[in-house]
Residue, then its C-alpha position, 0 to 999 in steps of 0.5 A: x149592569x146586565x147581560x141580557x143573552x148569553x156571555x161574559x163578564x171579563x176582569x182583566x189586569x193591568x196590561x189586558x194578559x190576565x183575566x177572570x171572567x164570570x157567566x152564567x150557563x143555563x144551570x150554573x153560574x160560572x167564574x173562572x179565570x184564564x189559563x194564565x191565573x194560578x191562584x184566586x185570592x180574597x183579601x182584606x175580609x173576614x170570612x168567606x161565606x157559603x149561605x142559605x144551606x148550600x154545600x160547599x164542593x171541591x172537584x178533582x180535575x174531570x169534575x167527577x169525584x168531589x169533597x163537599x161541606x155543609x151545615x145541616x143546622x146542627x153539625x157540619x158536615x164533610x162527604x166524599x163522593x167517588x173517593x177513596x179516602x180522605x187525606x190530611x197531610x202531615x207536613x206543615x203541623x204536628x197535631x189535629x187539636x179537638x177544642x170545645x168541651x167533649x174532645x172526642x173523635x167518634x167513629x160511628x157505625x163498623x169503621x177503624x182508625x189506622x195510626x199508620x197503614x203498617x203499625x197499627x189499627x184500631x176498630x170499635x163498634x158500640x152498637x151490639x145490643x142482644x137479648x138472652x139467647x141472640x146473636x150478633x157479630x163483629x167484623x174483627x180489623x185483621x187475621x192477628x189482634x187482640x178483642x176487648x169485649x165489654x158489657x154493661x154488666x162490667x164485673x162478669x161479661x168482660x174479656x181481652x182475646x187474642x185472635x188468629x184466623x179463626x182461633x181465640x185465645x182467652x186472656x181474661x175474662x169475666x166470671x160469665x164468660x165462655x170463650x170457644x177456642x177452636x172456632x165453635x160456640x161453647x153454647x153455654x147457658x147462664x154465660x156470654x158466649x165469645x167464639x170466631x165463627x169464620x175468618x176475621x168475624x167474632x160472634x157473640x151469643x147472649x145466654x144470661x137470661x137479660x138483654x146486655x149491651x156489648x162494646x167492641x175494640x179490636x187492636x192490630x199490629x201488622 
């Protein structure tokens, strides 16, 4: 069956009230059903299939902000674009369950995981890599937390800090370590250096003489 010039095709239901109808406009191919249709429902197959690398998208009601997926060959891919956050409510199950032989939910890059917007949040960033006598910072998630600061060399450069505005408290530290207080860097040779340069920023200054790799977890209790 072919429609050689612009219009549709129209399946309607048992007393010619209900339709779905399919066209194609000079970019999209369109179905749709009429204002009477609430839900389109595939049944009696196996799987729904989005094919050849194409991405699967889903758009609020002006067809401006959309969530899209995809599969690039390797990972499966979910992106949000024009959105805020996204959103996986809790009614109806009571866990999300990673399968498969690593279980692990990885944050990549200078993001957080709130377990609720006013219990708790928790931030890691891995990617702090300095050689002796560098510098590099971590944007801390809140004005009141404790910082886990942990190094490849885990005997001497580790420490747990609590951190107010820009005041840190040393908790526990490792044999190299010298924490700045009042806001400052203690500078010190010989030492990983930890101190709050401004507001909610940790600063890290490597003096060991060799490069380390710092981790970084801030915890919140708001």
């Amino acid at each position: 069956m072919e429609f050689r010039s612009a219009g549709q095709l129209r399946l309607y239901d048992n007393d010619n009230s209900d339709y779905v109808e399919i066209l194609q406009s000079t970019t999209d191919s369109v179905m749709r059903p009429n204002s009477s249709s609430n839900t389109m429902k595939f049944t009696g197959w196996n799987a729904f299939q989005v094919q050849d690398g194409a991405k699967f998208r889903v758009y609020n009601s002006a067809d401006t902000d959309y969530m899209e997926m995809d599969h690039d060959g390797t990972d499966f891919n979910i992106n949000g674009v024009n959105t805020t956050e996204f959103d996986i409510a809790t009614e109806g199950f009571n866990r999300i369950n990673l399968g498969g032989s690593t279980n692990a939910m990885r944050l990549s890059g200078d993001r957080s995981m709130n377990w609720h917007s006013t219990e708790a949040t928790v931030k890691g960033h891995t990617s702090l890599s300095l050689g002796d006598d560098s510098t590099d910072t971590f944007n801390v998630v809140t004005t009141d937390n404790f910082i886990i600061v942990l190094s490849n060399n885990a005997d001497s450069d580790y420490a747990l800090l609590a951190q107010d505005s820009t005041a840190l408290v040393n908790i526990a530290s490792g044999s190299r370590v010298a924490v700045g207080t009042s806001g400052s860097n203690p500078n010190t040779d010989t030492k990983s250096n930890y101190w709050m340069s401004s507001t909610n920023i940790l600063s890290i200054k490597n003096r060991t003489g060799g490069t380390l790799h710092y981790t970084v977890y801030s915890f919140s209790v708001i």
